[in-house]
C-alpha positions in Angstrom: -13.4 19.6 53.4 -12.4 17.7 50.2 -10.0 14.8 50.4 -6.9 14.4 49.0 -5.0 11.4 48.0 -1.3 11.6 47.0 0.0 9.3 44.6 3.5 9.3 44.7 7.2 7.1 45.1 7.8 6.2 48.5 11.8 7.3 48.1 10.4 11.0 48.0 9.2 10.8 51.0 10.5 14.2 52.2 9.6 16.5 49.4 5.5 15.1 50.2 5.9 16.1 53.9 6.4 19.3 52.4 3.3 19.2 49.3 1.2 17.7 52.5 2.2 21.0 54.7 1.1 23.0 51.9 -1.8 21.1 51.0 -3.1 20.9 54.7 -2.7 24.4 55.5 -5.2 25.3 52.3 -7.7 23.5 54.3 -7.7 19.7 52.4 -7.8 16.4 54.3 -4.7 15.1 53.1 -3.8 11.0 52.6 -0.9 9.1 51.7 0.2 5.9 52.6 2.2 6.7 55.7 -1.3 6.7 56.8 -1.4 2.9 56.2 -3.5 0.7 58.9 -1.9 -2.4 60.5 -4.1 -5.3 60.0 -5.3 -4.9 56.8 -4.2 -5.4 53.2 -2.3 -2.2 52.5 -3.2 -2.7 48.7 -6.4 -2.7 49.3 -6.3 0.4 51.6 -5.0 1.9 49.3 -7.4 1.6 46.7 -10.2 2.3 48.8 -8.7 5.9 49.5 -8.4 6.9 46.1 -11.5 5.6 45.5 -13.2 7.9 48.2 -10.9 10.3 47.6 -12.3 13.8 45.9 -8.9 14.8 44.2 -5.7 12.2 43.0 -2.4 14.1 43.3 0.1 12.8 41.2 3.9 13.4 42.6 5.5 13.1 39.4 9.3 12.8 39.3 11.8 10.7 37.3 10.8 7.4 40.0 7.5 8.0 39.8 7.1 6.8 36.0 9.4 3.7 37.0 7.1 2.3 39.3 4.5 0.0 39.0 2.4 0.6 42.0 2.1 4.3 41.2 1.4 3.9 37.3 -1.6 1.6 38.8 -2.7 4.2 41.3 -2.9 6.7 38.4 -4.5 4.4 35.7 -7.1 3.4 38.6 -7.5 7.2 39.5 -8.3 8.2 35.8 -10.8 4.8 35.7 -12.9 6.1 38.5 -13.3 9.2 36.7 -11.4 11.3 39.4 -10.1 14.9 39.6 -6.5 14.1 38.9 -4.0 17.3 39.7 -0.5 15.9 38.5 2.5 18.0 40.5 6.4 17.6 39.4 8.3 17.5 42.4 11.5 16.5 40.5 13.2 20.0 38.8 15.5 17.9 36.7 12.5 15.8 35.3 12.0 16.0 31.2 8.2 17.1 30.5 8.4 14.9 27.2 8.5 11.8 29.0 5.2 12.0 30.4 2.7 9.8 29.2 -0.8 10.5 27.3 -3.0 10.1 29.9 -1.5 12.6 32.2 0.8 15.3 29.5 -3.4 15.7 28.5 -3.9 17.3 32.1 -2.7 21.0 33.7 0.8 19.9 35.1 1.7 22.0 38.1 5.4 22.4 39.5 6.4 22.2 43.3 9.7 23.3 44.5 9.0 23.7 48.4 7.5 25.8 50.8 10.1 28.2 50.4 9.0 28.6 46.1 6.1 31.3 46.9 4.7 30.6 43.3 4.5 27.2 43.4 2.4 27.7 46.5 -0.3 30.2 44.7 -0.2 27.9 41.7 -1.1 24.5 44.1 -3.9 27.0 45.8 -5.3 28.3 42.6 -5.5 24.9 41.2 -7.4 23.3 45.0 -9.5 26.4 44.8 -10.7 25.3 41.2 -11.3 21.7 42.2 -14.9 20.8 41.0 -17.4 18.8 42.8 -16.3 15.1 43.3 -18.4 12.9 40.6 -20.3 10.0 41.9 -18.0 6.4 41.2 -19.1 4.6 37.8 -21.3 1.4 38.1 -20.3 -1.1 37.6 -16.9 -0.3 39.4 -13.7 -1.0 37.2 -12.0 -3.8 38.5 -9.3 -3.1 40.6 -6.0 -3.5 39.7 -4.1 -6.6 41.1 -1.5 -5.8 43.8 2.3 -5.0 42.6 4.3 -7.8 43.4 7.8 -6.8 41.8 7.9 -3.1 43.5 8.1 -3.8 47.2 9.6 -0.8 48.7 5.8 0.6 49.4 4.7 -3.2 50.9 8.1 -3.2 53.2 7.8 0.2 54.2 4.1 -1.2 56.0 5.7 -3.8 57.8 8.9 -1.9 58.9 6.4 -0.2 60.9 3.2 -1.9 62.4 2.9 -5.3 60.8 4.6 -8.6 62.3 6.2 -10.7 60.2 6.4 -14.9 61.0 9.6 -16.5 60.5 8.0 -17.7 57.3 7.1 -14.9 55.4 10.6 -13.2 56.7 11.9 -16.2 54.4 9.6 -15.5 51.8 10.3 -12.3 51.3 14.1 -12.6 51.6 13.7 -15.1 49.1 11.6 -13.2 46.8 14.0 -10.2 47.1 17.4 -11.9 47.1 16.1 -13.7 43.3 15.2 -10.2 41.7 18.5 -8.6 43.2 20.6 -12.0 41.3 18.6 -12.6 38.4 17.1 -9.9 36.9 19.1 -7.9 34.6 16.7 -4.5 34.9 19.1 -2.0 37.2 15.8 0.0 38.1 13.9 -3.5 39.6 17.1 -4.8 41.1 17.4 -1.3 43.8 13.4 -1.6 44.2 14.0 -5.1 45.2 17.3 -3.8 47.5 15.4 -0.8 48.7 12.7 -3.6 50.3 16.0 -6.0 51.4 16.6 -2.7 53.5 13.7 -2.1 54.5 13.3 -6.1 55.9 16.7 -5.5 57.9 15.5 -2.9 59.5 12.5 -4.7 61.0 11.7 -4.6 64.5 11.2 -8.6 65.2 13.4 -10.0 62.3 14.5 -13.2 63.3 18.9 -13.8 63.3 19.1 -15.9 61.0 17.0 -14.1 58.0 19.3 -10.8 59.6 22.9 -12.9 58.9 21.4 -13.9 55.6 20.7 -10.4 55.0 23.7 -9.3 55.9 26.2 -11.9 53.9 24.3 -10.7 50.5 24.8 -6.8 50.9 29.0 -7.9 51.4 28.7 -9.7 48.2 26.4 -7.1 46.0 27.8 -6.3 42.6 29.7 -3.1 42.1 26.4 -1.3 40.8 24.4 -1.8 43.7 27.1 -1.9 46.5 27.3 2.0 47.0 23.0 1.9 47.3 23.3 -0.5 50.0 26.1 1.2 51.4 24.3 4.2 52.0 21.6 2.6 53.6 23.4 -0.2 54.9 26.5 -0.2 57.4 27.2 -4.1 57.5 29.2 -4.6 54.4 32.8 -4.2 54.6 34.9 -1.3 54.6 38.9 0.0 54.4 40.1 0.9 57.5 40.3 5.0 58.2 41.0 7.9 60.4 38.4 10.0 58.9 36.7 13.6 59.8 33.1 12.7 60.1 30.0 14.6 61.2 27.7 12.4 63.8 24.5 13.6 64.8 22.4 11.9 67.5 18.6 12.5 68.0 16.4 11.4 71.0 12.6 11.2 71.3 12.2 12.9 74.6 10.6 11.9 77.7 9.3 8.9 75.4 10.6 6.3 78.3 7.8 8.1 80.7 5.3 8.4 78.0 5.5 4.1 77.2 4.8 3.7 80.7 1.2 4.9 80.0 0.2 2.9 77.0 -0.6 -0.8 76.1 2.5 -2.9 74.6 1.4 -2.4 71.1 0.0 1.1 71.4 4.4 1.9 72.7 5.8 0.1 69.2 3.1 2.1 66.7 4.1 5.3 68.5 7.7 4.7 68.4 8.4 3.3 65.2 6.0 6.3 63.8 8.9 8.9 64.8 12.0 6.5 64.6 11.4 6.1 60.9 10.5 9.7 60.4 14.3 10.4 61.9 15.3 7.3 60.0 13.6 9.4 56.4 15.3 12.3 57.0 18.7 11.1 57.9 18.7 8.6 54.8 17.1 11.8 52.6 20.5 13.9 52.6 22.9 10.7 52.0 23.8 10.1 56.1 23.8 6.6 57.7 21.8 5.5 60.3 24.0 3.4 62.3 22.3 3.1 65.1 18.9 2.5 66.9 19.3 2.0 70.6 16.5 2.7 72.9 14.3 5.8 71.9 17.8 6.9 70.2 18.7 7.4 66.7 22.9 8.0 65.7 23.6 9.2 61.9 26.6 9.5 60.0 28.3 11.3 57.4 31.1 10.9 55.3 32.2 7.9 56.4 33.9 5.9 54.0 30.3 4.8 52.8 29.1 8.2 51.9 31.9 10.7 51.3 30.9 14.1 51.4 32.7 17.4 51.7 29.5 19.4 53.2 28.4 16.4 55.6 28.0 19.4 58.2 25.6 21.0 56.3 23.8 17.5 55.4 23.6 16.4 58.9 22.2 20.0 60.1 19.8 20.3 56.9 18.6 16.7 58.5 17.6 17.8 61.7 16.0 20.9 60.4 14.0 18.5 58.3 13.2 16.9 61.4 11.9 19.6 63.2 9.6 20.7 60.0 8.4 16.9 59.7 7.5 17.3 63.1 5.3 20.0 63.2 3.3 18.2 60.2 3.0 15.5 62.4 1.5 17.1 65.5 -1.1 18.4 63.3 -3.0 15.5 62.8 -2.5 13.2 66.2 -3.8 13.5 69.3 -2.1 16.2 71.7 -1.3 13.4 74.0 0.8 11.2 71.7 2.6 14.4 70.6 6.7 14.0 71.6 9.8 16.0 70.3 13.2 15.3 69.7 16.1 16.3 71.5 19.3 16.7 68.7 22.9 16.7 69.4 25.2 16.7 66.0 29.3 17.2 66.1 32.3 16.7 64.0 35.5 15.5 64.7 38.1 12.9 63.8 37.2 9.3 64.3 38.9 5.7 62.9 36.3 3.6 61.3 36.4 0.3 60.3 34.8 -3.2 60.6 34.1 -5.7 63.8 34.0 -9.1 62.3 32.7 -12.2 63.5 32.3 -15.5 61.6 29.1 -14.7 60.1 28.5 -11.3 60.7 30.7 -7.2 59.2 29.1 -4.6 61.0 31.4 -0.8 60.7 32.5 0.5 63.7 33.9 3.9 65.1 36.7 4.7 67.6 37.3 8.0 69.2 35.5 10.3 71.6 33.8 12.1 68.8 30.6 9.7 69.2 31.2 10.5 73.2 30.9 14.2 72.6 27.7 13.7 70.2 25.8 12.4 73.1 27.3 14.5 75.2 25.9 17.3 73.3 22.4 15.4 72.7 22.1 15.1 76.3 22.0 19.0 76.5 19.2 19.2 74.4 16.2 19.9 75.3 13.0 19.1 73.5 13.1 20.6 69.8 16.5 21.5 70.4 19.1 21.2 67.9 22.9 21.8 69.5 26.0 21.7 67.8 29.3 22.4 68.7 32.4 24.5 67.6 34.0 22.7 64.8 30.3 21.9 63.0 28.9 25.8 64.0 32.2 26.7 61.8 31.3 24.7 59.1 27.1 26.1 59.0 27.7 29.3 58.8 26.4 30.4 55.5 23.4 28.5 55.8 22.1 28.3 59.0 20.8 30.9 62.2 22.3 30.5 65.7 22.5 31.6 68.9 25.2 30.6 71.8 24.0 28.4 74.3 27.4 27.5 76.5 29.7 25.1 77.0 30.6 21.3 77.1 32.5 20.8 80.0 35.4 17.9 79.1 37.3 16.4 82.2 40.8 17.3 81.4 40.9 20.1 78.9 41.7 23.6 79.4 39.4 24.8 77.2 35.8 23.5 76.8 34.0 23.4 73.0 31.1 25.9 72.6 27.7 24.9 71.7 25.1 26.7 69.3 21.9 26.5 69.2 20.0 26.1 65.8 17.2 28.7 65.4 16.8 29.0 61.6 17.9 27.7 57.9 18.7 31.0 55.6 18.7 29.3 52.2 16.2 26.2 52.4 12.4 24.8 51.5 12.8 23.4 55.0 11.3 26.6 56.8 7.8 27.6 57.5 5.5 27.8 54.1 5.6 31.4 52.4 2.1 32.8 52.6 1.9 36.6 51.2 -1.7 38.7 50.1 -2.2 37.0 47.4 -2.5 33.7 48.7 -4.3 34.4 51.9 -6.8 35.7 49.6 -6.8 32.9 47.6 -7.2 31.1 51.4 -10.5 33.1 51.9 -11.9 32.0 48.9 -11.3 28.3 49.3 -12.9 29.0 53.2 -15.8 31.0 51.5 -16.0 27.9 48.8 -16.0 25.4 52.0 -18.8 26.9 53.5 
């Protein structure tokens, strides 16, 4: 089976869920730094995957050319003398801009699972892959680790890596001078993007958190609606508001800690908080919340205004549920959980809780009540919504009825929907037709 590694921008996350779904079902072993191992230098692991890697696919986009950790990925990639397959994933991207080294090479376009030709172009060019060369010698030396670009560094140790109270200031530091100083828009949100990312963290100490916090209230206009979205501490007007809320729970994860080692319960768990946390952040929503082995998103709050925040909060948990499935596919069967989905709209006042040192947005009304009421129904792979967002899906989404929410002290209880398909959206299963399950023979026949 030949090996794939994916060079790509770690903000597109979502649409190389979907180029690894296609890519795994044509048979390829498929790597990209989600993959990443605690406990070792994630540069270096990196390097050492494209280096044993058969084929280097390039996920170009409009970020993608921006970054420096990617434009060394691909300029080591051509080095070794690899198979390079560059794929756009960005439709609004301008061909003109690529540069020499790749515009040279058979550019390939990806629009989803749900774009049938992009699928028998991607097969047609795996099926054509030649046989992986041996690595020059003398090896080129590799290329020193990006220090500037963060967001791929921070996304590692959001996840498995601990962090001592020392390098949390180090990298605040670091972070907090690029986001002040540097006049470069594009290095300033890298450098936010990681500030995030280093908020989020599982054993950040209070003190680097209230620092944290203090600089997002006083960003420049420019970056203020970035960290917004990501963000809730920074502060807000006061409003009665319609917002959509979704919540998601990893079911029956409680009983499944219970049979693991400490650190064996925080790789599994942050593996499928932070793909709810992707998806969420992927359509414009807010995570606000992380509380046990729950997740609570927002949208259109005053943060992240949006007239089809229905629609972006269902499209998320579809997302989910496809993300999923790609996981399960390559973990054990035993470490394999689902998420239970509740998501509801209604009419809430938001606003900020202050303290001395700390702005953190808050919401008041039984809206967020009814979310987890609604969650709580769920059961695993479920996604439930109620009345007011079901009106508000229609065009886009399948349903079936599954009852009601009984509501101490109406007369009436809300109905409840359950989510069974998306009509107009890459987010379903992968096309496959004829053609390309005779392309699919052929790559088996080529295997064997």
């Amino acid at each position: 089976m030949a090996k794939i590694f994916i060079s790509y921008k770690s903000e597109e996350r979502p649409q190389i869920a979907e180029l690894e779904t296609v890519l795994h079902h044509l048979g390829f072993e498929v790597w990209f730094d989600e993959n990443l191992v605690a406990g070792q230098s994630w540069w270096e692991q990196i390097l050492q995957q494209i280096r044993e890697a058969d084929v280097v696919v390039l996920a170009i986009s409009q970020r993608y050319l921006r970054s420096l950790p990617c434009e060394r990925e691909r300029d080591y990639a051509i080095a070794l003398r690899k198979y390079v397959i560059p794929i756009v994933i960005d439709d609004t991207f301008d061909m003109n801009r690529l540069p020499p080294s790749i515009s040279a090479l058979q550019t390939i376009h990806f629009s989803g699972t749900q774009d049938a030709t992009s699928i028998l172009t991607l097969a047609r060019a795996c099926i054509a892959v030649p046989e992986s060369q041996p690595l020059p010698d003398p090896l080129p030396p590799p290329p020193p680790i990006p220090l500037v670009d963060v967001s791929r560094l921070m996304d590692m140790m959001a996840t498995d890596t601990d962090l001592t109270l020392d390098e949390q200031e180090m990298l605040f530091t670091k972070l907090s001078q690029i986001i002040e100083t540097v006049d470069d828009e594009k290095e300033q949100q890298d450098a936010l993007s990681g500030l995030l990312t280093l908020r989020n963290h599982s054993q950040l100490w209070n003190s680097i958190a209230d620092r944290i916090d203090n600089l997002l209230i006083t960003l420049p206009e420019h970056l203020r609606e970035q960290g917004a979205i990501n963000h809730p501490n920074i502060r807000v007007d006061t409003q009665r508001r319609l917002i959509t809320a979704m919540m998601v729970s990893i079911a029956s994860f409680t009983n499944f800690s219970e049979t693991l080692e400490p650190e064996d319960v925080f790789s599994t768990y942050n593996r499928y908080i932070n793909l709810i946390d992707d998806c969420i952040r992927a359509v414009g929503g807010i995570v606000d919340n992380l509380a046990g082995n729950r997740v609570m998103g927002l949208f259109n709050t005053q943060l992240n205004p949006q007239e089809d925040h229905a629609i972006r909060a269902t499209h998320a948990a579809m997302m989910m549920a496809s993300q999923l499935h790609t996981l399960h596919e390559v973990i054990p069967e035993h470490s394999r959980l689902f998420f239970a989905t509740g998501i509801h709209s209604g009419i809430v006042t938001l606003g900020n809780v202050r303290t001395a040192n700390r702005d953190k947005l808050s919401i008041i009304g039984d809206t967020i009540n009814i979310t987890e009421r609604v969650q709580t129904m769920s059961y695993r792979g479920d996604i439930l919504v109620t009345q007011s967002v079901y009106e508000r899906i229609l065009d886009d989404f399948e349903y079936e009825h599954f009852g009601e929410l009984p509501i101490m002290g109406r007369a009436s209880y809300p109905q409840i929907y359950r989510i069974t398909r998306q009509k107009r959206s890459f987010f379903q299963n992968p096309i496959v037709d004829e053609e390309l399950l005779t392309l699919l023979d052929e790559l088996e026949d080529k295997d064997d």
